[in-house]
C-alpha positions in Angstrom: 120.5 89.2 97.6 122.0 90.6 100.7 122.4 94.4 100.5 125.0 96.1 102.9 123.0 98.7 105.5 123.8 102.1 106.1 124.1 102.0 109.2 124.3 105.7 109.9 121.1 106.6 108.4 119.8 103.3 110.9 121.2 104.7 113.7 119.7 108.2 113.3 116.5 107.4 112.7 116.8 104.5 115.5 118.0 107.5 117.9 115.1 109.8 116.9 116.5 111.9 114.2 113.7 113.4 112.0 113.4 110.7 108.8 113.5 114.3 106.1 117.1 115.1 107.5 118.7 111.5 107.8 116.9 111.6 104.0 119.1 114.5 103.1 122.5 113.4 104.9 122.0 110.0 103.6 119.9 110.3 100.2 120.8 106.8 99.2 119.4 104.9 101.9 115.8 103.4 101.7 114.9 102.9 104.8 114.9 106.9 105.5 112.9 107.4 102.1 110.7 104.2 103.6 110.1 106.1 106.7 109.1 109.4 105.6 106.9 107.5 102.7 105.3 105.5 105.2 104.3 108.1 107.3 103.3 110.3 104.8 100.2 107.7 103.9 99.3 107.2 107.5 98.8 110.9 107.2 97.2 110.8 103.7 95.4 108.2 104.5 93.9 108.2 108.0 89.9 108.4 108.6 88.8 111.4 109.4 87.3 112.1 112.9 83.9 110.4 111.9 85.4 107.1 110.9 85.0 108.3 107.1 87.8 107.3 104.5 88.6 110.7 102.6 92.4 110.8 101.8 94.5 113.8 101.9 95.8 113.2 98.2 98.5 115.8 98.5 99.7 113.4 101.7 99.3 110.5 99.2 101.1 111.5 96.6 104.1 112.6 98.7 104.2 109.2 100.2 104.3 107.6 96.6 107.3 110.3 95.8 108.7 109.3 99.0 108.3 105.7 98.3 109.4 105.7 94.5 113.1 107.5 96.2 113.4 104.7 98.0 112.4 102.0 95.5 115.3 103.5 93.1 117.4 104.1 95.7 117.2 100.3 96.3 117.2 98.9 93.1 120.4 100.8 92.2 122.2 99.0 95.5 120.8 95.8 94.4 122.2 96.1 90.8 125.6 97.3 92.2 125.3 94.2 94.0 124.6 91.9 91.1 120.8 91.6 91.2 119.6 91.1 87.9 115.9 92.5 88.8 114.7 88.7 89.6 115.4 86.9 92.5 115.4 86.6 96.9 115.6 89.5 98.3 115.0 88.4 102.1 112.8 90.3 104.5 114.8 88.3 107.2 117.9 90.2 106.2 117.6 93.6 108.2 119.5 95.9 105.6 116.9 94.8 102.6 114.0 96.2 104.2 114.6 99.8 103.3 114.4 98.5 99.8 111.0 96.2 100.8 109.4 98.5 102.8 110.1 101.1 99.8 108.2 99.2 97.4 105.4 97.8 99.9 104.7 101.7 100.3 104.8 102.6 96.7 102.4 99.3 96.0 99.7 101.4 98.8 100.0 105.1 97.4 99.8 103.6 94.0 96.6 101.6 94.7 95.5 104.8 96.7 95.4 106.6 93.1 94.1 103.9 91.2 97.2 103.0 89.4 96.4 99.3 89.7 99.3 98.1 87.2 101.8 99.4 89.5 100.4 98.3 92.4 99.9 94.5 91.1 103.7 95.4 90.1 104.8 96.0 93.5 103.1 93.0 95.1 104.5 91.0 92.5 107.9 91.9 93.8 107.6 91.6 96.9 106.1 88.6 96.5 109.1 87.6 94.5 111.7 88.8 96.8 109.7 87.4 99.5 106.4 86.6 100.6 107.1 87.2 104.5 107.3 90.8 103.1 104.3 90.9 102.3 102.7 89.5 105.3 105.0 91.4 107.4 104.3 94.8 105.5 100.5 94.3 105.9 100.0 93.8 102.1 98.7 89.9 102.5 
């Protein structure tokens, strides 16, 4: 499945515009949700200063909120399109990896929290959509 970009929302945030207000001008893009998901975990989940793991949760669970917009922000567009919730979704194909990096961020918040059914979820469709999303997305 090929989804169309939005190439607005690209541009701005290509050009620097903050990832919360291309979000709001553009709510139905992924990639803006991917972005402001994504950096909401390397927040929540950074070492601290000593090297120890102790995630910010409230950081966490923003990026999963973050993440989950953009994962049904990208399954709407792929229905619109046809997809029947099965199939290629290819990484290769710059426009689908809002949607991919959507889910490969909701698949880390929701291992951050312990919900391991929805993270083995995720995988699984990335996996299905495309395994160089996976590798790409640090998820391998």
């Amino acid at each position: 499945m090929l989804l169309t970009g939005d190439d607005d929302a690209e541009s701005d945030l290509l050009n620097g515009v903050e990832p919360a207000a291309v979000a709001a001008a553009h709510p139905t893009a992924s990639i803006a949700w991917a972005y402001l998901a994504e950096a909401a975990l390397e927040q929540g989940l950074a070492p601290r200063e000593d090297g120890v793991a102790d995630p910010d949760v409230a950081k966490v669970i923003e990026g999963y909120a973050f993440a989950r917009t953009g994962y049904h922000r990208g399954l709407d567009q792929l229905r619109r399109h046809g997809w029947k919730g099965f199939g290629p979704v290819p990484w290769s194909h710059e426009p689908n990896r809002g949607f991919l990096r959507a889910v490969g961020a909701l698949a880390r918040a929701a291992a951050a929290i312990g919900e391991t059914d929805e993270n083995l979820r995720c995988l699984d469709l990335l996996n299905d959509s495309d395994p160089r999303a996976v590798e790409e997305l640090g998820l391998a």
